[in-house]
Every structure is written in structure tokens, then in C-alpha cells.
NUGU-974618 format. One record per residue (C-alpha): residue number from 1; residue in one letter; x, y, z. Coordinates in steps of 0.2 Angstrom, whole numbers, plus 5000, padded with zeros to 4 digits. Each point is the difference from the previous one (the first is absolute). Example, Ala and Ser with C-alpha at 12.3 -4.5 7.8 and 13.67 -1.06 7.14 Angstrom:
residues 2
 resi resn    u    v    w
    1    a 5062 4978 5039
    2    s 5006 5017 4997
***
This chain:
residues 183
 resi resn    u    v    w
    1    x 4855 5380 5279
    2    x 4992 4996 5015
    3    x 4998 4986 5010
    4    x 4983 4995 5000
    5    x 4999 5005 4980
    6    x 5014 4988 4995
    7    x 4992 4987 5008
    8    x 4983 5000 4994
    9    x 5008 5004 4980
   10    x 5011 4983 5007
   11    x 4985 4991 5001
   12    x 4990 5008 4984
   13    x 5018 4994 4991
   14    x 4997 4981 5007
   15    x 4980 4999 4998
   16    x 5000 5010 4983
   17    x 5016 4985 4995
   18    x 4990 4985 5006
   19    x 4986 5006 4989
   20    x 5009 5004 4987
   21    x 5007 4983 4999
   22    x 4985 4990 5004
   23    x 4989 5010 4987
   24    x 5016 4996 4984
   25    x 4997 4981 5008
   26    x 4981 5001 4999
   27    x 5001 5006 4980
   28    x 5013 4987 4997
   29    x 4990 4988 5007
   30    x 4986 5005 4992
   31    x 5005 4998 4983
   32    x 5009 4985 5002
   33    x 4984 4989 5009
   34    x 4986 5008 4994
   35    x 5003 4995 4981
   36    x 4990 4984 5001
   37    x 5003 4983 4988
   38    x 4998 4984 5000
   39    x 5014 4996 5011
   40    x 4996 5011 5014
   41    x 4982 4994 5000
   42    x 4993 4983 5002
   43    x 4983 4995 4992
   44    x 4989 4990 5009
   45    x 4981 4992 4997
   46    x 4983 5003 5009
   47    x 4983 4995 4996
   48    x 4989 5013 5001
   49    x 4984 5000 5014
   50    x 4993 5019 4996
   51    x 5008 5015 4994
   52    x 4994 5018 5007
   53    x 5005 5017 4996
   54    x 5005 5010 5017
   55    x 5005 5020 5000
   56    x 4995 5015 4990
   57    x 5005 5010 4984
   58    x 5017 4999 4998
   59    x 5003 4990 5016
   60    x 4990 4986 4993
   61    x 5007 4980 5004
   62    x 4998 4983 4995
   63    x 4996 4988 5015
   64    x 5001 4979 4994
   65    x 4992 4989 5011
   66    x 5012 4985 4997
   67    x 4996 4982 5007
   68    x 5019 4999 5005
   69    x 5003 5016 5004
   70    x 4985 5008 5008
   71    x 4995 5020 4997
   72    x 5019 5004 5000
   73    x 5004 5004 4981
   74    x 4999 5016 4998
   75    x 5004 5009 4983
   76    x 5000 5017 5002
   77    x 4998 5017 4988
   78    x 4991 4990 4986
   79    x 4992 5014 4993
   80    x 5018 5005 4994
   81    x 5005 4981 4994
   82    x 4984 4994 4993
   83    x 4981 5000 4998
   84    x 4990 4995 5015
   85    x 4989 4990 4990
   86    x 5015 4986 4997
   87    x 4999 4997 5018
   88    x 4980 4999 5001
   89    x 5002 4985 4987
   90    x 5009 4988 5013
   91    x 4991 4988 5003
   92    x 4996 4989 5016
   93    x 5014 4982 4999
   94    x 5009 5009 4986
   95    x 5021 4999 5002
   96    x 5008 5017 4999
   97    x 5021 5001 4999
   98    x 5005 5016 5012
   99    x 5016 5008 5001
  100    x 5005 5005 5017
  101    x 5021 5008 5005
  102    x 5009 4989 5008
  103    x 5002 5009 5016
  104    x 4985 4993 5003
  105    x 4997 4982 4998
  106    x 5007 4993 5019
  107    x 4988 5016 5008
  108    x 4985 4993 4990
  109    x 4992 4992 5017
  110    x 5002 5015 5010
  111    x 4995 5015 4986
  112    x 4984 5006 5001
  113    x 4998 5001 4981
  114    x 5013 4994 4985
  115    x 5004 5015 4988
  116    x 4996 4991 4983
  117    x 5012 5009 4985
  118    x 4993 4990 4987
  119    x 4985 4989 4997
  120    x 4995 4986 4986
  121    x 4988 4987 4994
  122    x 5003 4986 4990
  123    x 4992 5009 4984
  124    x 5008 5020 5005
  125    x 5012 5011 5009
  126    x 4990 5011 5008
  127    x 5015 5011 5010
  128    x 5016 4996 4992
  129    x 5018 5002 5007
  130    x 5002 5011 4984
  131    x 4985 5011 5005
  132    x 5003 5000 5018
  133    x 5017 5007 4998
  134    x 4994 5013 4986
  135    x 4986 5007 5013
  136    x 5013 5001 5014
  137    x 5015 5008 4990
  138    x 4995 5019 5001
  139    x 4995 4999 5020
  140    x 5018 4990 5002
  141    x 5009 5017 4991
  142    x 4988 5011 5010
  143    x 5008 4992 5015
  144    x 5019 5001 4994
  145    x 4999 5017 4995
  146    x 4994 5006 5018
  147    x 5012 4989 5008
  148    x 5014 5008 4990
  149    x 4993 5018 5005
  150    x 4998 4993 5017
  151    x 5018 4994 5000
  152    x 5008 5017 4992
  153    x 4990 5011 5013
  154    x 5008 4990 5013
  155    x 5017 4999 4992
  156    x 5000 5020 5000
  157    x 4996 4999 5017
  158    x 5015 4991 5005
  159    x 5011 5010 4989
  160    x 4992 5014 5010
  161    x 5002 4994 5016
  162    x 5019 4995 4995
  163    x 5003 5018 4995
  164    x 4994 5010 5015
  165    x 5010 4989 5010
  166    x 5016 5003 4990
  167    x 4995 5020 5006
  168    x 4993 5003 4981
  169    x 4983 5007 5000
  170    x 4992 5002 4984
  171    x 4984 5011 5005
  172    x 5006 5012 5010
  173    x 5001 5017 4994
  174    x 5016 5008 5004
  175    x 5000 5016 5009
  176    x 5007 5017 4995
  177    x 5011 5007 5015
  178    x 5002 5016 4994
  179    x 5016 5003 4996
  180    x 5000 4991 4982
  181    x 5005 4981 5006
  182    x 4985 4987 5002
  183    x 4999 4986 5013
***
């Protein structure tokens, strides 16, 4: 093999093994943070200034103007969690209990917006943990399956890259010299 070509499948082995190994971490990480409850979340209260409705279609989110919190809370995709309408019924100096991941709360005076999992009244739930999580489950699988594919594309790779430089190539064709024997 020569030179220049061992070298450059040396560093496709190292770059395809650190992504390999950082896409297995994402996945597991993924799965075993993104499953929200009540002990990774912390509720916390608000009274309500204004409610608006920002984005388009699909994209569609919730902003709360909050006496104690500004225009921060943010609930996003509610089209998929709930009716739009639950949200047009907040009214002004009305409490509301919100949900936030507790990543969060020591950023809260340096985020531009806090991302609201789940929202309440005194009288209703109007996103619960229970739903949030339900919306969220089928776009958290969509991601673990492409990180798998993701991480066994780049495992072949290194496997690869491993065996050419152990002197076995697996896609060369072997040529015919002639006299029976092939190389």
C-alpha cells in the first residue's frame, strides 16, 4: 500500500472511530435524558399578562407573557399536544403551573425564552407530562434509529479501513494473469 494511501485510510480509521463513538454516546444519551418526569423537571408558577400565538402550520408556538417571567415561556408544537383554543382561554392575572427540564433553571436570566414542557391552571392541565412525552416518543425513535444507522455505517468504515491496512481488500477484483493462477 502506499504511502500517501495508508495514511489518509489512517485518518478515515480515526475520524470514522470518534464518530462512531460519539453518535453510540448521542443515542444513549438521548434515551436516557430525554424521557422526562417529575424528577427531572421542576414546576414552577406564573401569572399570566397576555398570551399570543407566534409561527405557522405545524410550526405554530405558544408565547405567555408572565408578570415574573417576561415573554420567555415558550411551549412549542402545540398543534401536536393540544388545542390552540386552551391557550386563547388564559386570562390576564391568572396563575398557570409550567414544567421546565432542569438543565435549565440557573440559565433562566440569560435564555432568551424558557421551553415550557407542560402547562396548567388551577381548574385543568392543559399540556401534561403524560402528553408531552406521548407527542415526543415517535420523533425520539426517529432519532435513535438514525443514530444506530449512523453508528453501523461508520463502524463498517473502521472495519474497513482496518482491513486494507492489514493488506485485505475486499473490493478489488482479482485479475486473471493467464496462466490459470489469480492475483
Amino acid at each position: 500500500m502506499k504511502m500517501k494511501r495508508k495514511y489518509l485510510t489512517v485518518i478515515v480509521l480515526i475520524v470514522s472511530m470518534i464518530f462512531f463513538f460519539g453518535s453510540i454516546g448521542n443515542v444513549i444519551i438521548m434515551n436516557k435524558t430525554e424521557k422526562l418526569s417529575v424528577a427531572n423537571t421542576t414546576e414552577f408558577t406564573a401569572t399570566v399578562k397576555s398570551v399570543s400565538i407566534a409561527g405557522e402550520g405545524t410550526h405554530e408556538y405558544c408565547i405567555i407573557y408572565s408578570e415574573e417571567y417576561g415573554d420567555k415561556l415558550n411551549i412549542f408544537n402545540i398543534r401536536g399536544i393540544t388545542d390552540i383554543g386552551e391557550f386563547n382561554s388564559l386570562k390576564k392575572g391568572e396563575k398557570v403551573y409550567f414544567r421546565t427540564n432542569n438543565i435549565w433553571i440557573d440559565k433562566f436570566e440569560e435564555m432568551k425564552f424558557i421551553p415550557v414542557l407542560t402547562i396548567r391552571t388551577e381548574k385543568e392541565d392543559i399540556v401534561s407530562l403524560t402528553r408531552y412525552n406521548e407527542y415526543t416518543a415517535p420523533s425520539l425513535s426517529a432519532a435513535t434509529i438514525a443514530g444506530i444507522v449512523v453508528a453501523l455505517i461508520l463502524l463498517l468504515t473502521s472495519i474497513y479501513c482496518i482491513l486494507l491496512l492489514k493488506g485485505i481488500h475486499l473490493f478489488r477484483r482479482s485479475k486473471n494473469t493467464g496462466d490459470g493462477s489469480m492475483i
